[in-house]
N, C-alpha and C positions, 0 to 999 in steps of 0.2 A: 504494500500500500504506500502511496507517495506519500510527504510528510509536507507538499507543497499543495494547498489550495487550489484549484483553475478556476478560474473565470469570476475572481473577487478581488477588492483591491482593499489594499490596506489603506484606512482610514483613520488617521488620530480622534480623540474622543477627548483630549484634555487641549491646553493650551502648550504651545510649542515651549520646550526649555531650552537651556543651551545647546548651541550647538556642538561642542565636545570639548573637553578638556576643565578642568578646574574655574570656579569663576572666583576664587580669592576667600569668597567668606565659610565660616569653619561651622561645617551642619554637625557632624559628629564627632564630638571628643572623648576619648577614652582615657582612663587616669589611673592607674595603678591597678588595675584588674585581676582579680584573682578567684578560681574556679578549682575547689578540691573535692575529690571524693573519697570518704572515711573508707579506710579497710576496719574491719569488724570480724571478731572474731570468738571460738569458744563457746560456751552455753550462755553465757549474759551477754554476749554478742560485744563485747565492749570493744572499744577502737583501739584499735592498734597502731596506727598513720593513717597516712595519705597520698593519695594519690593527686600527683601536682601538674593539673592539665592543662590551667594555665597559670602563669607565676608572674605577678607585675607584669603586668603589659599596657603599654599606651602609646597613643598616638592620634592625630587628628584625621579627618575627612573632611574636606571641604567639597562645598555645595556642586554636585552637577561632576563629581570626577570618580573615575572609578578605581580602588586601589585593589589591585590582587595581592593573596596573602598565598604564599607555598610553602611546604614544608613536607617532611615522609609523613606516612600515616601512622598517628597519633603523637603528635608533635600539639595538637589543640586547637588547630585550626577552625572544624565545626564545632566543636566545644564553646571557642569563644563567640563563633558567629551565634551560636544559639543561646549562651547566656546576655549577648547584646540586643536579642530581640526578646527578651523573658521569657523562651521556653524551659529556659534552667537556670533556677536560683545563681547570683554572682555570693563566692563566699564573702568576699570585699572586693573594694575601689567603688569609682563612679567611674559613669558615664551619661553624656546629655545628650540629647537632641535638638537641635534648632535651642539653644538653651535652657530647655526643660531637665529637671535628673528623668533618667531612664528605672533608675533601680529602687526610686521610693514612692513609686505611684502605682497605687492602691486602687479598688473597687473604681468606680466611673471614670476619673482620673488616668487608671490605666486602659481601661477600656477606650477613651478617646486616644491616646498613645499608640493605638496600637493599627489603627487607621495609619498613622502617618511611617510605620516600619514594617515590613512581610519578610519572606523568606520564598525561595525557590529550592527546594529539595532537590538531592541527589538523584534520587530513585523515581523514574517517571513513572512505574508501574506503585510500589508503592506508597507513594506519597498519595494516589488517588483513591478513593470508597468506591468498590466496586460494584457495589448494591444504588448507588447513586446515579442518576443521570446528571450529561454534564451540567444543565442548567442551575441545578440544585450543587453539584460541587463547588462551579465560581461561583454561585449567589448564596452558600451558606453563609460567608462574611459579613455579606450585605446584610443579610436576615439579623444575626447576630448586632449590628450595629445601625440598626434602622431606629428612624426618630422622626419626630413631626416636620424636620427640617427638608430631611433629604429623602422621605417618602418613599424607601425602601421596602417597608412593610408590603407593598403595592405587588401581589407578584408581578403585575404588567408591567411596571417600572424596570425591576428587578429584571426579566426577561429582555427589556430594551436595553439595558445595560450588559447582560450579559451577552446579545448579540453583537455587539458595537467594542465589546473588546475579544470578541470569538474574531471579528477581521480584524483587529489592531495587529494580533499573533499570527496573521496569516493564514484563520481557518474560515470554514462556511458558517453563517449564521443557525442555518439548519441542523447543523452539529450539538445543535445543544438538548437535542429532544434522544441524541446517544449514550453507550454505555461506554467506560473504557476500555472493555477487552474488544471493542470493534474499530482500535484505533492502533496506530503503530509507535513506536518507541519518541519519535521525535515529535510526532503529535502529540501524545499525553505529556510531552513536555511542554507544547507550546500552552495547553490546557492548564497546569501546572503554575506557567507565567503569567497568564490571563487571571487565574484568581487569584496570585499575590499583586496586582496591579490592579484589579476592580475595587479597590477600596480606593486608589488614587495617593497613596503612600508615597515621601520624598525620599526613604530611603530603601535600601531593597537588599539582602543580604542572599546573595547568589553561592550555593552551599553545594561546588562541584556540579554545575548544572549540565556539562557537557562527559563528564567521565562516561557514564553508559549507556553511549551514544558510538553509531558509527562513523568515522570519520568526518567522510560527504555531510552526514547531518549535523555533525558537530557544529562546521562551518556556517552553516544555514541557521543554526542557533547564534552562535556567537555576533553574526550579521543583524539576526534582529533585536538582538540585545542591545547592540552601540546604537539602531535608529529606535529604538523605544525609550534608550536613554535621553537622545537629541530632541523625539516628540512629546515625552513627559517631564525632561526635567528630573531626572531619575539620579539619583545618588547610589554607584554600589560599591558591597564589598564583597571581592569576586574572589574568592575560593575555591581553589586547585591544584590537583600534584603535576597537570603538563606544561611544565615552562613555555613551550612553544606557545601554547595559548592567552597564557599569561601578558606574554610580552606583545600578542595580538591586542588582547583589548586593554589593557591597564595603564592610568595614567603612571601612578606609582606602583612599586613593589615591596612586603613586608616579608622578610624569610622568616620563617620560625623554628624552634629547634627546642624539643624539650620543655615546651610550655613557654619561651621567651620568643620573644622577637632580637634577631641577632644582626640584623641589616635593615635599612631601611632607606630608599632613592626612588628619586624617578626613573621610569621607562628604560629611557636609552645610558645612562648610567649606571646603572645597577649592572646593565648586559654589555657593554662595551668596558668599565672598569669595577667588578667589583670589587669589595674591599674585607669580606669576612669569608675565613680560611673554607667553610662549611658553603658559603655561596658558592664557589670557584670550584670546588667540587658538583656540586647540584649542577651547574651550567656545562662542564664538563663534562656529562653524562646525556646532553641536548643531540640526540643523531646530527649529523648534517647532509643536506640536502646532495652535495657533490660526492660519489664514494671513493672520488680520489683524493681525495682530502683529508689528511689524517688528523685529527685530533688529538691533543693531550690531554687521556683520560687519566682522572685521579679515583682511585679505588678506596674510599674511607676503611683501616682495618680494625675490626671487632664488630660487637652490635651496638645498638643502639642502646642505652644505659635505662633501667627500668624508670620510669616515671615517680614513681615510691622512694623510690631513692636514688634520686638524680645527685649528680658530682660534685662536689665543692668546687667553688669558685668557680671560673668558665665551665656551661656543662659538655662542652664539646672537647675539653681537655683529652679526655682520655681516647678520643680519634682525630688529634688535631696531626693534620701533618706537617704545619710549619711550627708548630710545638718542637715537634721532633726534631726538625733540621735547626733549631735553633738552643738546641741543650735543654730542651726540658726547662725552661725557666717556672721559678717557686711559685710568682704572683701569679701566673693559672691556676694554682689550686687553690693558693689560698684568697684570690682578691677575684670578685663576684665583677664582671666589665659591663661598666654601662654603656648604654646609647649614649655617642658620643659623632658631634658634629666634621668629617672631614673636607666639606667643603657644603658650599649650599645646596642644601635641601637632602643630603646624602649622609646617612647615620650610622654606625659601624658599632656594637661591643665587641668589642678586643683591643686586647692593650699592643699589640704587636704589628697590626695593619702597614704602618709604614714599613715595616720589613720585606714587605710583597714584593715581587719582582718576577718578572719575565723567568729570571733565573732560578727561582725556588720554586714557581709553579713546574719550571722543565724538569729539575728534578725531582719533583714530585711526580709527576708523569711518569718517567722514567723507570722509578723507584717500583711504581704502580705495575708499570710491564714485566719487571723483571719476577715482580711477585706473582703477577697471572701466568708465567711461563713455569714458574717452579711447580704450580700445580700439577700432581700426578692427572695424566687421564682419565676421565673418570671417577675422577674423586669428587 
């Protein structure tokens, strides 16, 4: 089944926003954010730790720009995206919107909040009710949030609305009298999109929207995500583990590692110079287009360090590879690196970034080959 509508044309239903890129004023800020989950244990179930999924995290969003956040999986990513939009208690910090707090609004209060932040889920199968038709899945929001103002209550309203953002996404009006198992992977996403944008929300938390999806339709997503962005006015924070995409549609880029944010730049600086040991690896691991073109792959060595008990000081200490080439130095273990300014608008933790060079990354490359060849076959 095609995942492209014929013979409809997409038509805005809100008022035009910008047209791309940042407009200066700061819609979402995030301030020391923190997201744990008790381990519990034994017959009184008592706590034992924690599980630290995200650890201090901050940083802003400004109005109309979209910032992708990468990291391996379970680094915090939709963690954080879904304690930002209150589907999961924040253990501490704030965050605001448009300058409202986000995390101390309660009964009607939150209820109007929540009009102005959605989410687009991972999973376009189940993210949708499959006993629902479509109409009733975008317009339960509506239902939910209907008042004498905006006449939602009305199912004919309700219906006109849901038809008018069924073509925003690209589908037929008449779609909405369907179920989702008579629709394809990239449609139930576009359905997916339609009801986190029927409420008309400034800000939109895109939570891996393209991972299971096929290629071709990824594309096709990601296309009508920047002109949904440009025709509502849309703020996101775009969420995913493929670089390539990433650097497709993101104004900025946040890397994450271990519940922190370890890099933070715009676009083409992030990808032309990064500047944390853990970025340079991740981009290094980007295929490239040309296959005569070799790359310098870096192989990070061990695992990934449990969340429960993540490392002292830098948590990337114990796979850093310019650690290594550089003596093991002490303040990794013991000194925690902040976000720290290297040139405008481009953030770094780590104490040793100016050590970068052409020359460390080769021999880390290097280092990296010699170790995949020592591999026995088959092992």
């Amino acid at each position: 089944m095609s995942d492209i509508a014929t013979g409809t044309e997409t038509t805005p239903v809100a008022a035009a926003g910008p047209a791309a890129g940042p407009a200066g004023k700061v819609l979402l800020s995030v301030d020391h954010v923190v997201k744990y989950y008790p381990i519990r244990g034994g017959i009184l179930r008592r706590k034992l730790g924690d599980v630290k999924a995200v650890d201090d995290v901050s940083f802003d969003v400004k109005a109309g720009e979209i910032l992708g956040l990468v990291g391996e999986s379970g680094c915090g990513k939709s963690t954080l995206g879904r304690t930002l939009t209150r589907l999961l208690p924040a253990t501490s910090g704030s965050a605001t919107l448009g300058g409202e707090s986000i995390f101390d609004k309660k009964g009607r209060d939150l209820k109007r909040l929540r009009r102005q932040m959605q989410i687009i889920f991972q999973d376009p199968v189940g993210s949708l009710n499959p006993r629902m038709p479509v109409s009733d899945i975008i317009g339960e929001g509506m239902l939910a949030q209907a008042d004498a103002t905006n006449g939602w209550g009305d199912r004919k309203v309700r219906d006109k609305r849901v038809g008018d953002y069924l073509q925003a996404v690209g589908l037929r009006r008449d779609y909405a009298r369907r179920y989702p198992h008579e629709f394809s992977g990239g449609q139930r996403q576009r359905i997916g999109i339609a009801r986190a944008l029927v409420l008309d929300p400034e800000f939109v938390v895109c939570d891996e929207p393209v991972s299971a999806l096929d290629v071709s339709i990824q594309s096709q997503i990601l296309n009508l995500l920047i002109d949904l962005r440009r025709d509502f006015g849309l703020t996101y924070l775009f969420i995913a583990h493929n670089l390539s995409v990433v650097q497709f549609i993101s104004d900025r880029v946040g890397v994450m590692y271990l519940g922190k944010i370890v890099e933070l730049a715009p676009v083409d600086d992030l990808y032309a110079s990064p500047g944390h040991p853990y970025t340079i690896a991740l981009l290094s691991a980007v295929p490239d287009a040309d296959p005569r073109k070799k790359k310098q792959r870096i192989v990070l060595k061990g695992d990934i360090p449990s969340p429960a008990n993540p490392p002292t000081g830098c948590r990337f200490n114990t796979r850093c590879w310019l650690r290594e080439q550089l003596g093991n130095p002490e303040n990794c273990v013991t000194e925690e690196p902040k976000l720290r300014v290297l040139k405008s608008g481009h953030e770094v933790a780590c104490h040793w970034t100016e050590k970068i060079s052409g020359q460390t990354v080769e021999k880390a490359a290097d280092e990296s080959d010699v170790m995949q060849t020592d591999v026995p076959v088959g092992a």
